[in-house]
N, C-alpha and C positions, 0 to 999 in steps of 0.2 A: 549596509552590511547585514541587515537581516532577511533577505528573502536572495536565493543565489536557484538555478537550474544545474540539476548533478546528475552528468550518466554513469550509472551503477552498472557494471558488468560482472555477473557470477561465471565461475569456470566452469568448464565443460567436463563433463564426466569420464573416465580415462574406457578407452576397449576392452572387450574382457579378450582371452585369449584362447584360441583354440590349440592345444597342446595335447600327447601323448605321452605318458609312464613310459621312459625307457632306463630300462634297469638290468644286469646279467640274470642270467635265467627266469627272467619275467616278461616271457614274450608277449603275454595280454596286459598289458602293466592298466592299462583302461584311461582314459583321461585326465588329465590332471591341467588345466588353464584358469587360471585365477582371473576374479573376477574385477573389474575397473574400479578404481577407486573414483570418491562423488568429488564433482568440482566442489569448490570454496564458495560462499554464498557472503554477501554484502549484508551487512546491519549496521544498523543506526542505533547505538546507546546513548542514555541524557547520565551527563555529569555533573556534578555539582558547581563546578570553578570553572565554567565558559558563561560567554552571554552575551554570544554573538558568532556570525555564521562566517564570518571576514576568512579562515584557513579552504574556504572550498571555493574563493572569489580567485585563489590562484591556482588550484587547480581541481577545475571539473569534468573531471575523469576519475572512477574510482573501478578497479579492478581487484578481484580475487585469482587465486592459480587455480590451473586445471589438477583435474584428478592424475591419475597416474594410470599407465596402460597394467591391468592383471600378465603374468608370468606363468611358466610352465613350473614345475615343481609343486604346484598349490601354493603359488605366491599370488597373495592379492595386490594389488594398486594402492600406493597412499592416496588419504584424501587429502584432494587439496585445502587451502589454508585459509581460513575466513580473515575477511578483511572488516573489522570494528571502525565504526565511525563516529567520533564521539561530537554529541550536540548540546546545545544548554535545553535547559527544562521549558516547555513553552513551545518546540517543536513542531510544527504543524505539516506533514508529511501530505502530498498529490499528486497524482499523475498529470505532466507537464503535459503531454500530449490531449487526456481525455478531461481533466480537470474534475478526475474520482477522487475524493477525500481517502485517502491511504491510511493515515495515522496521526492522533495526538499527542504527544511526547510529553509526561508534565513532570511524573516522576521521576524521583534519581534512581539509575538503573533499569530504569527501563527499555525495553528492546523494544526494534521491529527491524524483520529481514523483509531487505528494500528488493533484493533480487536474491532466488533461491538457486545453489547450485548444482548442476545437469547430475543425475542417477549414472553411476558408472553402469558398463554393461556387464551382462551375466557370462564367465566362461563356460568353454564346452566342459567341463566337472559337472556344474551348477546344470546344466540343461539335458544331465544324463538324466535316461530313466529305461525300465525294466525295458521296453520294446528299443527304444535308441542307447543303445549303449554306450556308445562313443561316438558322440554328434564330433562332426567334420569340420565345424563352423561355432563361433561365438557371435553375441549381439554386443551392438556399438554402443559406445556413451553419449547420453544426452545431450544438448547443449545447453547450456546455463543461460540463466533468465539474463536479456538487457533490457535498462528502459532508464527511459528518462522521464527523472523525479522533481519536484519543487517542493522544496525548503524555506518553510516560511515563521518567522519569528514571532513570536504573542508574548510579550512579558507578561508573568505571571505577578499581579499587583494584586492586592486588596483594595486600596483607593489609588483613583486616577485624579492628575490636576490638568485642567484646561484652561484656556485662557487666550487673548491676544500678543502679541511676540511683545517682548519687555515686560509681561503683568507680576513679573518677579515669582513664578513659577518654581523657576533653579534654586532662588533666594530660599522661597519657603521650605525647600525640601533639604537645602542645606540646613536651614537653620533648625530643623525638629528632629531632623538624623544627623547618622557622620558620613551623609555623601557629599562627595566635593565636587561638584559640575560643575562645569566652566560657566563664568558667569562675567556679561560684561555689558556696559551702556550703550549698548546696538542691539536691534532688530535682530531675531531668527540667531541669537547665538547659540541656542540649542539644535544640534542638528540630526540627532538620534535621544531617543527616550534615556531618561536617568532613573534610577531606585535609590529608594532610599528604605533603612530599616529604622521602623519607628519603636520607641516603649513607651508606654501609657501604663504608668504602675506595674502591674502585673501582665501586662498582654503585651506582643511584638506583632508586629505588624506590618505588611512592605506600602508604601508610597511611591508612586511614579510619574512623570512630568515626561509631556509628551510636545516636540514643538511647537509654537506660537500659531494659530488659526487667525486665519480675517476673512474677511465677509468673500464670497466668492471661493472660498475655499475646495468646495464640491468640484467646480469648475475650473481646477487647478491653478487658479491664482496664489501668490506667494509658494509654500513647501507643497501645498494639496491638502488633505487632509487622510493621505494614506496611512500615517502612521498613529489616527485614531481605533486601527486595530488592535495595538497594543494595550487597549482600556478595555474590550470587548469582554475580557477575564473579571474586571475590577468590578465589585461588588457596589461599591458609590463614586459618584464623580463631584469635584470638589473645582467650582468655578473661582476662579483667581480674579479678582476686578481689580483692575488699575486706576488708586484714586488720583494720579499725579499724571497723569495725559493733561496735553493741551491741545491735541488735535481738534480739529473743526467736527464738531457734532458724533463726539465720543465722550459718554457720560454712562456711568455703572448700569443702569437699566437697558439703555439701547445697546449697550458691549455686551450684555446676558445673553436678549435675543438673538444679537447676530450670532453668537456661538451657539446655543439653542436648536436653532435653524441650520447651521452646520452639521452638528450632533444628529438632528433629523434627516438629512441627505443622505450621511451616513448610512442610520438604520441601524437596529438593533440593540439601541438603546435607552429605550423609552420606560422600560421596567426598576432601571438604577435609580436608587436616592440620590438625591441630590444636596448640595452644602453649597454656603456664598460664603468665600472671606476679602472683603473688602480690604486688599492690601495697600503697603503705605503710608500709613495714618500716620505718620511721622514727621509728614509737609507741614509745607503751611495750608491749611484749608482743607483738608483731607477731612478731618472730624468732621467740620459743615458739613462737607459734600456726601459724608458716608450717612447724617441725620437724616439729610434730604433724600437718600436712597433706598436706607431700610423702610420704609411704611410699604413702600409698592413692594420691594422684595418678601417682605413678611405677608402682605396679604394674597400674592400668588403661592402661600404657601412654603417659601424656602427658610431653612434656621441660615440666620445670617451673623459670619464674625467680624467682628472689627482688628485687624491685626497689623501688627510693623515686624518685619524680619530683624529690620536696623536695630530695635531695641527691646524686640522683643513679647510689647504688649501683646494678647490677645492669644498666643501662641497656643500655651495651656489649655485653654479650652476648647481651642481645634483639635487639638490631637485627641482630647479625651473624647470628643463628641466624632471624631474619626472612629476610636477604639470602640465606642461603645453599638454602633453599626457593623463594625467587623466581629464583634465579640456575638451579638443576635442573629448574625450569619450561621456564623460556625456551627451555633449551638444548634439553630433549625436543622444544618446537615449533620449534625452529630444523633440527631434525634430520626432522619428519615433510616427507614430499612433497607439495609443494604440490599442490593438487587442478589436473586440468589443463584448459586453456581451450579449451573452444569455438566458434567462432565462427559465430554463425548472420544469417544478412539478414537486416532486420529489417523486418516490413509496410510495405508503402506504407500510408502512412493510417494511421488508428485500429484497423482491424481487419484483420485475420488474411484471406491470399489464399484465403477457405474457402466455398465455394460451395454447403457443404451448408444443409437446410432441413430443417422438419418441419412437416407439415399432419396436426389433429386434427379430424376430423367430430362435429359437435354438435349434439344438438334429434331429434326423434320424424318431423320430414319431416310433417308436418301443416301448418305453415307455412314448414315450408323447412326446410333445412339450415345450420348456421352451420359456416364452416371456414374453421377460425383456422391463418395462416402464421405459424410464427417460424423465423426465420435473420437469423443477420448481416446481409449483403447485402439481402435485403430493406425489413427493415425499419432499416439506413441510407436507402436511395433512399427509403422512404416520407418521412425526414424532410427529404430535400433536395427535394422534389416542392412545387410551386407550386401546388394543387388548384385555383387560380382561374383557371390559364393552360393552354385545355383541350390546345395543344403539348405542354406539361408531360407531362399524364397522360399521352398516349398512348406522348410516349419511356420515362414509367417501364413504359406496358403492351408494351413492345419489350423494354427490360431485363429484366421480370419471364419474358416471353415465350422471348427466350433465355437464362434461366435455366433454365428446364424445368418453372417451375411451374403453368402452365395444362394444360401435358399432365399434369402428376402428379394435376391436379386433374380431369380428364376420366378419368385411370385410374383414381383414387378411387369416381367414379360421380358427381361433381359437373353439376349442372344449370346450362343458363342459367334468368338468375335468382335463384339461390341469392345468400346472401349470405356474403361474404370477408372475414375481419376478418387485417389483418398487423400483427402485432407484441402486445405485452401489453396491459396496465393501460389504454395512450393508445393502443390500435388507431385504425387504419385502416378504415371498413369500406364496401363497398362490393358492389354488383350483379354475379356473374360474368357476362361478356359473351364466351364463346371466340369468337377469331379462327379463322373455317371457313370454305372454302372452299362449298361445298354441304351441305345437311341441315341448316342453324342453326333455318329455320322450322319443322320436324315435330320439334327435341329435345322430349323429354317428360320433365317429370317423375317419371313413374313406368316412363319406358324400354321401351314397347313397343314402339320403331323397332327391330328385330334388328340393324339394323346397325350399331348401336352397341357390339354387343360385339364386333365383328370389326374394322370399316373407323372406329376413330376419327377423322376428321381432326383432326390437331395438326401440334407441326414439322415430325414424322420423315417426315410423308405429306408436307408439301406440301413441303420439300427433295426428296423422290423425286420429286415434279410435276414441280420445275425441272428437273431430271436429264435426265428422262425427254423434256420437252420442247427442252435444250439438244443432248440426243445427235440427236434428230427433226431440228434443223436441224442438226445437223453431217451427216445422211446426206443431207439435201436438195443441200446446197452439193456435197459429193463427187459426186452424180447427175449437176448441172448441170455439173460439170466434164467 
């Protein structure tokens, strides 16, 4: 129950509306269509009282509501209604499909928008200006983000306990906190990670026991050793030896390694302290066997405890010699500098104020050319574009216009007539038709007008028209003065 697959669907952005003032005696009443309200957008909050991802195993599907279409009267659209999804702390957020780490979730409260939802469109109000007075036409709403996410669980421990299935794992973490894990005289009766809250005098501190490992574990014998990610957080890992086995050729030292070696397959965890508490000592023969075992555990370097959960012994000084690991932790990150904040404005909109593009020329020019636009900007406005409302096209062929991609496509060597496809998979495509002033009838295909490699017309000429034409009547008016 901790790692589940969730498709997140944000709403879609409502229409803006193209609408007219109509009022008595206000025959220009001017437009008045309100603009689309934004869909609902999907996020993921950590709570404090969950700790475990079990509520999205029954249902993995999560949707937000759409916006709402804008109104005549200068009625906007409501926005639709974000959908909160609450997760425990330890969160690990990634795209299922591309396997991009999205988000770490540790804090309580903390957010992340898994899918963001679609920009309502703009109505004809919103799209008036000095020369279009009363545009005929409004742009459409977006569609809200979908994708499918993985949710994967990381308890958030200070020490980990590892060990072979029975090495009384559950036992010890009952016995030094007040978790109650199921605990019984069978193999693997742990079968998700437990916490427990520890006190050591003055410091609290979490402990966690993670299912029983045996040899082969990498290689998915017994549970696997999947759920050694739940330690990946833990600051030390606390080996659990089982002095009361009677298996054939299981004895504390070769029980170390083969977990060891486990731990190693894994990866990523060769930087953690390490602790031995030779559990058990309560048998008969347990003391012997624990004698005979510390010298090699001590001279590989491990602090080794002798402990009984049954009664007790030894207990005390695990926990302190836990705390006092967890306590030179803290302090080290209490002491590093915080990394420091930036503060940057954040897009209008969905996308980034970036006005750059790319156009690819495609096909042998026997039947044509294909040249495919992608940018941002572009292919947004393709999807707010109404293609039924021919107003519509020509303000997106005005945006694309100054944009600069008709002259980039005349610099290209693009033809009228060619064909223009914007955006990917779901292009757009369509007839190039350049806005020219003179020489549209003689373009050629194959370019033998000369003057097309010198005197393009596009923007940068016919702003020079105007110029050229506004300075003409500024010297006339000075004449007549």
């Amino acid at each position: 129950m901790d790692r589940v697959k969730l498709t997140v669907q944000a709403g879609n952005g409502g229409h803006g509306c193209a609408s007219v003032h109509r009022e008595k005696f206000k025959p220009l009443g001017g437009p008045d269509g309100g603009n689309g309200g934004d869909g609902g957008s999907v996020i993921l909050r950590v709570v404090d009282n969950l700790n475990s991802l079990v509520e999205y195993h029954r249902q993995s599907v999560r949707r937000a509501t759409n916006g709402q279409p804008g109104r005549g009267d200068h009625q906007h659209g409501a926005k639709g209604e974000d959908v909160v999804l609450a997760v425990p702390a330890g969160t690990v957020v990634s795209d299922a499909t591309t396997g991009e780490h999205l988000a770490d979730l540790t804090g309580s409260g903390e957010e992340y928008v898994a899918a963001v939802g679609g920009k309502g469109g703009l109505g004809n109000e919103a799209l008036a200006t000095a020369a279009r007075k009363a545009p005929g036409f409004a742009l459409l709403g977006e569609d809200g983000e979908s994708r499918l996410i993985q949710l994967e669980l990381k308890v958030l421990a200070d020490i980990g306990l590892v060990g072979f299935p029975s090495a009384g794992k559950s036992s010890l973490i009952a016995a030094i906190s007040r978790a109650r894990p199921k605990i019984a005289d069978y193999p693997f009766t742990t079968l998700v990670p437990n916490l427990g809250v520890v006190v050591a005098g003055d410091l609290t501190y979490t402990v966690a026991d993670v299912p029983g490992l045996i040899e082969g574990a990498s290689l998915g014998k017994g549970l696997g050793f999947d759920f050694l990610r739940h330690i990946e957080r833990c600051q030390a890992i606390v080996h659990v030896i089982d002095l009361g086995t009677w298996e054939p050729g299981r004895e504390p030292v070769a029980d170390l390694d083969v977990i060891e070696g486990e731990l190693a397959a894994h990866g990523g965890l060769e930087d953690r302290e390490r602790l031995v508490a030779l559990n058990k000592l309560d048998l008969p023969d347990a003391p012997d066997l624990a004698e005979l075992a510390r010298p090699e555990l001590e001279k590989r370097g491990y602090q080794v405890f002798e402990v009984s959960t049954k009664t007790g012994e030894g207990l005390n000084a695990l926990k302190f010699a836990m705390a006092r690991i967890v306590e030179t932790h803290r302090a080290a990150k209490a002491t590093e500098e915080p990394p420091k904040k930036v503060l940057r404005p954040k897009p209008v909109g969905r996308i980034a104020a970036d006005d750059s593009f790319t156009i690819v020329k495609k096909g042998d020019g026997e039947g044509g050319f294909l040249w495919r636009v992608r940018g941002a900007k572009p292919e947004r406005w393709i999807r707010q574009t109404d293609f039924n409302n021919a107003e519509a096209v020509g303000y997106l062929a005005d945006r694309l216009n100054r944009l600069g991609v008709e002259e980039k496509l005349l610099e290209l060597g693009a033809r009228e007539g060619d064909a223009v496809a914007i955006g990917g998979d779901d292009a757009v495509v369509f007839d190039f038709a350049p806005q020219v002033e003179t020489g549209a009838e003689i373009l050629s295909r194959r370019g033998e007008d000369p003057r097309l490699e010198s005197e393009r017309p596009a923007v940068a000429r016919r702003r020079r028209i105007d110029a050229e034409y506004h300075a003409r009547k500024a010297g006339e008016v000075a004449d007549e003065d």
